[in-house]
C-alpha positions in Angstrom: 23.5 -11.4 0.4 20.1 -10.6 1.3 18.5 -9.4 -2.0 16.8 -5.4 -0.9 20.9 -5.2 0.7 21.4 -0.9 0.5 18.1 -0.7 -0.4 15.4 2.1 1.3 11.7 1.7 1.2 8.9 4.1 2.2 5.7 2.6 2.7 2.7 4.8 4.0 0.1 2.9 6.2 2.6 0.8 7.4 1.8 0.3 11.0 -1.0 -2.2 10.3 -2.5 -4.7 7.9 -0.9 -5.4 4.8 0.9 -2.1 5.5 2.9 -3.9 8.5 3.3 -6.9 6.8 5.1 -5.6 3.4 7.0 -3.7 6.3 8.3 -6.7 7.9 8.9 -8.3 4.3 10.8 -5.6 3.4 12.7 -5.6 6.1 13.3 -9.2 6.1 14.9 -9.0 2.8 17.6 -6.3 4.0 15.4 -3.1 3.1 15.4 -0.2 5.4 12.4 1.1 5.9 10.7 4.0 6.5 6.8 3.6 7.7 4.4 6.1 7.8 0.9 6.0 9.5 -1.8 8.5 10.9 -1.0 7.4 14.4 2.6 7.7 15.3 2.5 5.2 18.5 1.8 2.1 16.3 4.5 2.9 13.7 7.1 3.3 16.4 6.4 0.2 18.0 6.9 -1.9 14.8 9.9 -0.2 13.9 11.2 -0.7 17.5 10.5 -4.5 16.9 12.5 -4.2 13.8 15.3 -2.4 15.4 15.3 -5.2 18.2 16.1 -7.8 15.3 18.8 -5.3 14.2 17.0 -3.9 11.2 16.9 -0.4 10.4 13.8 1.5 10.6 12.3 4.5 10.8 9.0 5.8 12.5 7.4 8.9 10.5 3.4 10.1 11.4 2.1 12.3 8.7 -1.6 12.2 6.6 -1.0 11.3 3.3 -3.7 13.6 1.6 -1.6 16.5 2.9 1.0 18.1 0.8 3.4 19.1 3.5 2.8 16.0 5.4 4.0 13.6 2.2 7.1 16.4 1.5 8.1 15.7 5.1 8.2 11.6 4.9 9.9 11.8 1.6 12.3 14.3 3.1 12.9 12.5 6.2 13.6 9.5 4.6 16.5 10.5 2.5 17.7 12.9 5.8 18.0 9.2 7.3 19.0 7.0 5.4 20.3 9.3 1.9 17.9 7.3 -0.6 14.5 6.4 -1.7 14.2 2.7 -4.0 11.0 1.6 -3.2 8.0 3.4 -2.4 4.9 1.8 -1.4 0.8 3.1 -0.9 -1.0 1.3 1.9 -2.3 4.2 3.5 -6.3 3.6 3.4 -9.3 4.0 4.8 -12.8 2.7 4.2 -17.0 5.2 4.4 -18.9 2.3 3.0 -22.7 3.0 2.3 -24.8 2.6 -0.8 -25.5 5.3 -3.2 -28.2 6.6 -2.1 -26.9 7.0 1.4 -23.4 7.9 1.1 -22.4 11.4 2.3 -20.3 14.1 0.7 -17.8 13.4 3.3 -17.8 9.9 2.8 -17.0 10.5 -0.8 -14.2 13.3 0.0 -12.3 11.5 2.7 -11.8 7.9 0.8 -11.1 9.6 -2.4 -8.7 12.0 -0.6 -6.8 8.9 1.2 -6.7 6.8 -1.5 -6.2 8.5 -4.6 -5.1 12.1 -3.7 -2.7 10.5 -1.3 -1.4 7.9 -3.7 -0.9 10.7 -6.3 1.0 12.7 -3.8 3.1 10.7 -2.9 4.4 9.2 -6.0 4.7 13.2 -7.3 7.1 13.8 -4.9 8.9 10.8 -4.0 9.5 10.4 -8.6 11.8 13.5 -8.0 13.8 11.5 -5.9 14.2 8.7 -8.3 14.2 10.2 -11.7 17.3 11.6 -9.6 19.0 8.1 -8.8 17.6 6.9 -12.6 15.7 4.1 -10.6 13.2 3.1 -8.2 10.2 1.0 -8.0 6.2 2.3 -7.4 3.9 -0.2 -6.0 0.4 1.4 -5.3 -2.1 -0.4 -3.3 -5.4 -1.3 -5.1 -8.2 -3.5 -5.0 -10.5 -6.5 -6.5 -13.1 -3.6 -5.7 -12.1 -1.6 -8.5 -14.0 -3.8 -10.4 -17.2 -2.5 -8.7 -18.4 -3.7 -5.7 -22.1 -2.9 -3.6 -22.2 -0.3 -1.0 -18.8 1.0 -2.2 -19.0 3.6 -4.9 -15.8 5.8 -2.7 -13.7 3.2 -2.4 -13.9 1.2 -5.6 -14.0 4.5 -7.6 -10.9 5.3 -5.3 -8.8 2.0 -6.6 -9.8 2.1 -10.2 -8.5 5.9 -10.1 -4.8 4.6 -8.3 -4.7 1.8 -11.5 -5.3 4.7 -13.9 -2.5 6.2 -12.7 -0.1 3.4 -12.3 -0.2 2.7 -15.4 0.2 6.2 -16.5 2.9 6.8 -14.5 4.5 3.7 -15.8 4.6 6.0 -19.3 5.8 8.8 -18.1 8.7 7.4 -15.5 9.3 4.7 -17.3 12.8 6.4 -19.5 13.9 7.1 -16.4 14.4 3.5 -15.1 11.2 3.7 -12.6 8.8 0.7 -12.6 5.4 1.6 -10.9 2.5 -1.3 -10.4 0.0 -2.1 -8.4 -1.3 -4.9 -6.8 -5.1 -5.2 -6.5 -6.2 -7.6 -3.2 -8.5 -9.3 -3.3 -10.6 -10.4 0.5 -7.7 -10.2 3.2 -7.9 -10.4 6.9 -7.2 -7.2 8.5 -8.1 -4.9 11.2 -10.0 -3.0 8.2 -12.1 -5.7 6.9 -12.5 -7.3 10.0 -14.3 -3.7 11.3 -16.4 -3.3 8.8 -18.0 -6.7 9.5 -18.1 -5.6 12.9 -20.2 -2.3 11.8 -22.8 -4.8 10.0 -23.4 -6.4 12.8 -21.8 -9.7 11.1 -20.1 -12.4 12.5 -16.1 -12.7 11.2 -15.9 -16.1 11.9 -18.8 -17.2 9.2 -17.8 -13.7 7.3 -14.3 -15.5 6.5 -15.9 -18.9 6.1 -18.3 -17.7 3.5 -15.6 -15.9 1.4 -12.9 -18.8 1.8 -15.9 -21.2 -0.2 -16.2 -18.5 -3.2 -12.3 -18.8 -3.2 -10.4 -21.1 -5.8 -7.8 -21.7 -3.4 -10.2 -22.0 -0.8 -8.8 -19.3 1.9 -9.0 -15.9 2.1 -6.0 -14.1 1.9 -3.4 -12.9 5.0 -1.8 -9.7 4.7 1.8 -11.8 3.8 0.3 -12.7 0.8 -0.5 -9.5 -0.4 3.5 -8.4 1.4 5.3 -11.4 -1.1 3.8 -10.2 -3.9 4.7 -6.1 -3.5 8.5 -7.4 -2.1 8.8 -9.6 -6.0 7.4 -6.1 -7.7 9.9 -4.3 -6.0 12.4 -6.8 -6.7 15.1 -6.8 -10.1 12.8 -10.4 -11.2 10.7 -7.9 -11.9 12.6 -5.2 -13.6 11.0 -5.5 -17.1 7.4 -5.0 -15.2 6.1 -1.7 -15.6 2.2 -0.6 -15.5 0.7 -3.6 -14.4 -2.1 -4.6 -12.1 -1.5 -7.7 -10.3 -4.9 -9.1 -8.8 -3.5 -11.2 -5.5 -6.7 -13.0 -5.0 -6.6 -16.8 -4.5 -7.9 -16.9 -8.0 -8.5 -15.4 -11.5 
């Protein structure tokens, strides 16, 4: 028996990245899975893949700093498949710029992706679960909450999401609803690979650079970051509640 067997999960951003990839793991486990993403066209083609392997999936296109947009993945999902376990924030985006340069709307639209959307969606999808008494959170954060140059946005943006992890954890936490995060630390995506690109730097030595600075010597692959959301959302993990787990190849 495959161990996420009658389980659903709902993971916004989950056409790409680490998104994608905690899609597929998911999935692989016996999940069905709802994923959400800006673009519609990219979600639908993973979840056709997923469907091709017999899994069961389900396309949704929505913007998670929108109210209705949120209501109508949450409400879609339990239309499909009549439960929400797991519910998981990928959804981001990335206005890097120093300080002194950074604009209002750089500010506004990270902290709206990240942390408004994050704090939307676990406000609706907790009425779901405090419902069912159960369900697992696992919000999306990052080594860069920690501080990090040229990225006052997003790392403020992160920080913000562990705050409220763990104060959700408090608050859900009598009615049988476990909500982490997991903070990455460098991984190789489309996301990281672009802002490289943007600063005119090569990705090849980019990747080489941060794999030295690494205990473990590599940087990290989205499936990394997928292993250790699928264990949070899994019942090892059932007396884990408000937690930051820092996947990083290192302390």
């Amino acid at each position: 028996m495959e161990r996420f067997e009658g389980k659903v999960a709902l993971v916004t951003g989950g056409a790409r990245g680490i998104g994608a990839a905690t899609v597929r793991r998911l999935s692989a486990d016996g999940a069905r899975v709802a994923l959400s993403d800006l673009d519609l066209e990219p979600a639908e083609e993973l979840a056709s893949e997923l469907q091709r392997s017999r899994s069961e999936a389900l396309a949704l296109s929505g913007d998670v700093s929108v109210r209705s947009d949120v209501k109508a993945m949450v409400d879609q999902t339990i239309e499909e498949f009549g439960r929400l376990d797991f519910l998981v924030t990928c959804a981001g985006i990335t206005r890097d710029n120093l300080i002194h340069k950074m604009s209002d709307n750089d500010w506004d639209d990270v902290i709206s992706t990240h942390l408004r959307g994050t704090f939307l969606c676990a406000q609706i999808a907790q009425e779901v679960m405090v419902n069912q008494k159960g369900g697992k959170m696992v919000f999306v954060s990052s080594t860069s909450a920690l501080g990090n140059r040229g990225q006052a946005n997003y790392s403020a943006a992160k920080a913000g999401i562990q705050g409220l992890a763990r104060t959700l954890s408090l608050e859900l936490g009598r009615y049988n609803v476990n909500v982490n995060a997991v903070a990455p630390g460098f991984v190789e995506t489309r996301m990281t690979r672009s802002i490289a690109e943007r600063t005119g730097g090569d990705w090849e030595e980019i990747k080489r650079i941060r794999a030295e600075a690494i205990p473990l010597q590599r940087i990290g692959q989205p499936e990394d970051i997928a292993g250790a959301i699928a264990f949070l959302c899994s019942e090892d993990a059932s007396f884990i509640t408000g937690q930051i787990l820092y996947v990083r190849g290192g302390p």
